[in-house]
N, C-alpha and C positions, 0 to 999 in steps of 0.2 A: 520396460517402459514405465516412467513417473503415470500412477493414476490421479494425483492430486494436485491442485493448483496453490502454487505458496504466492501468498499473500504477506507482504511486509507492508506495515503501519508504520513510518517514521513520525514518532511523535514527540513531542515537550511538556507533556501533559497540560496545556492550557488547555481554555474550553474548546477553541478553533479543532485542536486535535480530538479531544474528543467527541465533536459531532463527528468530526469524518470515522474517526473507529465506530463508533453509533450505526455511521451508512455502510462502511464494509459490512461489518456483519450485519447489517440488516438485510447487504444483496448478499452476500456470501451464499451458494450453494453446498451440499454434502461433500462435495468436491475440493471446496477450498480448506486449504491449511492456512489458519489466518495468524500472525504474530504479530503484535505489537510490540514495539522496539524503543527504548527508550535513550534519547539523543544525548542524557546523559551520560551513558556509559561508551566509554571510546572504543570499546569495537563496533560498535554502532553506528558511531559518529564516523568510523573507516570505513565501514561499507556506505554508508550515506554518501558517502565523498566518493568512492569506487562507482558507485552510480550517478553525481552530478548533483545532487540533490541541494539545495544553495538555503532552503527553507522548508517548515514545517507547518502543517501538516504535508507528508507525501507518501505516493502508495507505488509500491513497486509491484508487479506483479510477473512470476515466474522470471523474475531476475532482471526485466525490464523496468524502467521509470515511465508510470503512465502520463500521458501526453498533457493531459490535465496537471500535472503536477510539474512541471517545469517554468509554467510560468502565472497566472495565476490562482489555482490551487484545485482540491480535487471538487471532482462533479460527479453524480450518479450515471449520465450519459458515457462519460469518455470514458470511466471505468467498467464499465459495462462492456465497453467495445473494446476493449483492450483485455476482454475475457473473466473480469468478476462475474459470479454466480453461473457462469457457463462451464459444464461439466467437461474435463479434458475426455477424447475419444478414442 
């Protein structure tokens, strides 16, 4: 059983993305595995696509696209409740 919550940062490095890397790891718990991914690099940009992801910033978590991030971008709420900084059980 995974004890660690992976967290992917798709990002472009403008500033928009990194406030949202800013708030992942700001709520990020002991629990998450956070990566930051760069939309540069085309396996990146393959998995970005494999998850739906149309724009950046977006945060996947444990393989999902959070709900926040589908349409207009991430929030400290929706990510929250979509299992950032909540430890897996």
């Amino acid at each position: 059983m995974n004890t660690r919550r992976k967290i992917e940062v798709f990002s472009a490095g403008c500033p928009a993305c990194e406030e949202t890397v800013q708030l992942v790891n700001s709520v990020a718990c002991s629990s998450c595995e956070v990566s930051v991914l760069d939309m540069q690099d085309t396996a990146v940009a393959k998995r970005a696509k494999e998850l739906g992801i149309r724009r950046v910033p977006a945060v996947a978590i444990d393989g999902k696209l959070a709900d926040c991030c589908s349409g207009r971008g991430p929030d400290e709420t929706t990510l929250r409740s979509a299992g950032l900084g909540q430890p897996l059980s």
